[in-house]
C-alpha positions as CSV (number, residue, x, y, z in Angstrom):
1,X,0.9,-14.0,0.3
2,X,-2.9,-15.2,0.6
3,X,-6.0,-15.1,2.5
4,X,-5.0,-16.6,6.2
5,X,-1.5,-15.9,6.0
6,X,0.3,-14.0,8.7
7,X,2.0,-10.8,7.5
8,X,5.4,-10.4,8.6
9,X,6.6,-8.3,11.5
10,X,8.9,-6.1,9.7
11,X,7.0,-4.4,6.8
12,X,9.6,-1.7,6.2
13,X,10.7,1.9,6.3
14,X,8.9,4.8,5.5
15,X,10.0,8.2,4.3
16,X,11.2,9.5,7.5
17,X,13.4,6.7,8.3
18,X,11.6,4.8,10.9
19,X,10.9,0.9,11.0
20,X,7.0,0.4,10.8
21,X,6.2,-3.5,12.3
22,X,2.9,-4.9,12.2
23,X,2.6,-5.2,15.8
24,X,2.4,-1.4,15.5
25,X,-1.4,-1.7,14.6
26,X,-2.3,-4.3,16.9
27,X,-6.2,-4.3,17.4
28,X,-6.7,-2.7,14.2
29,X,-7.0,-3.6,10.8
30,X,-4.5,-2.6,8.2
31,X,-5.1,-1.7,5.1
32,X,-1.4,-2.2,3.0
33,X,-1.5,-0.9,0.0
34,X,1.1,-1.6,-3.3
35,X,1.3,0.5,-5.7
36,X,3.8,1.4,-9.0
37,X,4.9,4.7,-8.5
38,X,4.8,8.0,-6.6
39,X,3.4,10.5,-8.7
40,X,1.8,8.9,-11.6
41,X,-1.6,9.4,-12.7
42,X,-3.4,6.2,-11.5
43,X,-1.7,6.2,-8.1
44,X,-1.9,9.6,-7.4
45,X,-5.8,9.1,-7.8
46,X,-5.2,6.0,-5.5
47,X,-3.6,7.8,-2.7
48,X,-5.7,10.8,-3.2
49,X,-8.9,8.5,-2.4
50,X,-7.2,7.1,0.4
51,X,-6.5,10.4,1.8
52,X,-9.5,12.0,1.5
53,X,-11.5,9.4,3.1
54,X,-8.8,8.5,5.8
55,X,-10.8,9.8,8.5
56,X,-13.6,7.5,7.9
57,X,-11.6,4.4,7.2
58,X,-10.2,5.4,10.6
59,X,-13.2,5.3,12.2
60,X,-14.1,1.9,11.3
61,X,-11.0,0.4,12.3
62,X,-8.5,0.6,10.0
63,X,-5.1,2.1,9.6
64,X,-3.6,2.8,6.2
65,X,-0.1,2.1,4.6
66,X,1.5,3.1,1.0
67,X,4.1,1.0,-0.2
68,X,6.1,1.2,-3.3
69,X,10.1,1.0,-4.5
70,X,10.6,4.3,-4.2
71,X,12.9,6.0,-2.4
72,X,12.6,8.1,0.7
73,X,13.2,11.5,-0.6
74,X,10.4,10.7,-3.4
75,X,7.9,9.1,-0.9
76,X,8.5,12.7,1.1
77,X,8.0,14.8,-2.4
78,X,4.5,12.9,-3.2
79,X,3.5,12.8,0.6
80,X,4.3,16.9,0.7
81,X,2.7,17.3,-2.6
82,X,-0.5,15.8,-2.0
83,X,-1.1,16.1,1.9
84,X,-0.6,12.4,2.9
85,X,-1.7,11.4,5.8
86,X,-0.8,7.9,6.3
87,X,2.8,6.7,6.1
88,X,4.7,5.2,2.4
89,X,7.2,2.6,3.0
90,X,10.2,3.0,0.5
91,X,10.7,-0.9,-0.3
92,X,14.2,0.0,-2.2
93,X,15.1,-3.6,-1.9
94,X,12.0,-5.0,-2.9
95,X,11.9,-7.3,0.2
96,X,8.4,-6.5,1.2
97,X,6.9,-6.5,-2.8
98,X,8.8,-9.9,-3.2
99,X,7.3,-11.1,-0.2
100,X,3.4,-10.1,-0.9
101,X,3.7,-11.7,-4.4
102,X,3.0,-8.1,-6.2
103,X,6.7,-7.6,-7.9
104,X,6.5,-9.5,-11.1
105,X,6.9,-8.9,-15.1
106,X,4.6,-5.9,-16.5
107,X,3.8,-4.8,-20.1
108,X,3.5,-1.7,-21.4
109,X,3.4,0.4,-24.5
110,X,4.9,-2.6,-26.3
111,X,7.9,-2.9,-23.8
112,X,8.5,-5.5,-21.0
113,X,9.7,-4.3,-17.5
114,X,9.5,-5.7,-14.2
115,X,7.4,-3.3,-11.3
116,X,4.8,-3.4,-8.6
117,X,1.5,-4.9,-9.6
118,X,-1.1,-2.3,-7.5
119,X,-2.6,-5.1,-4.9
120,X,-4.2,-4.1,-1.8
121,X,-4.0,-6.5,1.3
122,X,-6.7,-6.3,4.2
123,X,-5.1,-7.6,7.2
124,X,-7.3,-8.1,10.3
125,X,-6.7,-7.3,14.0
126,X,-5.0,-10.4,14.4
127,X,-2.2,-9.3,11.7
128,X,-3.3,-12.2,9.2
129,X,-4.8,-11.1,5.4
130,X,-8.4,-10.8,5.2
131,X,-8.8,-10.1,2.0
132,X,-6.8,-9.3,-1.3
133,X,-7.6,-6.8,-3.7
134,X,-6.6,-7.8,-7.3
135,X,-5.1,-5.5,-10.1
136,X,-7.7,-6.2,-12.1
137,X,-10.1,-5.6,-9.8
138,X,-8.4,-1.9,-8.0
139,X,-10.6,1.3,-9.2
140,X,-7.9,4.1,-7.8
141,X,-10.7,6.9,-7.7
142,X,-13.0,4.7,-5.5
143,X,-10.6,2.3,-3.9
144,X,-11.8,3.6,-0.2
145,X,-15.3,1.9,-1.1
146,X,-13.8,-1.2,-2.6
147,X,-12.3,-0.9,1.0
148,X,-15.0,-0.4,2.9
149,X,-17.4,-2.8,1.4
C-alpha cells in the first residue's frame, strides 16, 4: 500500500465480531494503525497515546483503528485492560497486514520470526492513504502528535 492508493472496503473484524468497512468513515479521515501485539510494552504505550488524546484527534477529523493478528478475545482483554476507546481488528488471517505491506520477516534477540511491522496509515475523506508512518519513524508515547502534525 502507498500514498494515493485506495484502501480496501473490507478492513476486517474487530473484537466484538462485527465487519468494520471503510465506507463506515466516510467524510472523515482514518487513522489505521498496525501494530505487533496486544499487551506489550511498546504498543501498549502506542495505544495508550492514542487513547488519551482520542478526543482531540476526533475533533479534527479523524477516527482511529487498532489492528494487529490477534485474536478477538485478546483484542477484548487489552481493550478492557486499558480503556480503549476506538475499535482493534483481529486480522487472524493476516489478510489485511498482507495487504498494507506491514507483515514481513522481523529480528529479534538473535532470532528470526515473521510479525507486524508497527506502520500507521492516514487515509483521507476520500478513503485513499495520505500519508504513511514508517517503523522507523513511530514514537508510541507521542504518536498522536506524529498524527497530528
Amino acid at each position: 500500500m502507498e500514498i494515493g492508493n485506495k484502501a480496501p472496503e473490507i478492513l476486517g473484524t474487530d473484537s466484538n465480531g462485527n465487519e468494520i468497512r471503510l465506507s463506515d468513515f466516510a467524510g472523515k479521515k482514518l487513522v489505521l494503525y498496525f501494530y505487533p501485539k496486544d499487551s506489550t510494552p511498546g504498543c501498549t504505550s502506542e495505544a495508550c497515546n492514542l487513547r488519551d488524546n482520542y478526543a482531540e484527534l476526533r475533533r479534527q477529523g479523524y477516527e482511529v483503528i487498532g489492528v494487529s493478528v490477534d485474536s478477538e478475545k485478546s483484542h477484548q482483554r487489552f481493550i478492557e485492560k486499558n480503556e480503549i476507546p476506538f475499535p482493534l481488528i483481529a486480522d487472524t488471517d493476516k489478510q489485511l497486514v498482507e495487504q498494507f505491506g506491514v507483515w514481513g520477516e522481523k529480528k529479534m534477540a538473535g532470532r528470526t520470526y515473521m510479525g507486524t511491522y508497527r506502520t500507521t496509515f492516514i487515509i483521507d475523506e476520500q478513503g485513499y492513504v495520505e500519508r504513511i508512518i514508517g517503523p522507523k519513524e513511530i514514537k508510541v508515547k507521542n504518536h498522536t502528535q506524529q498524527i497530528l502534525g
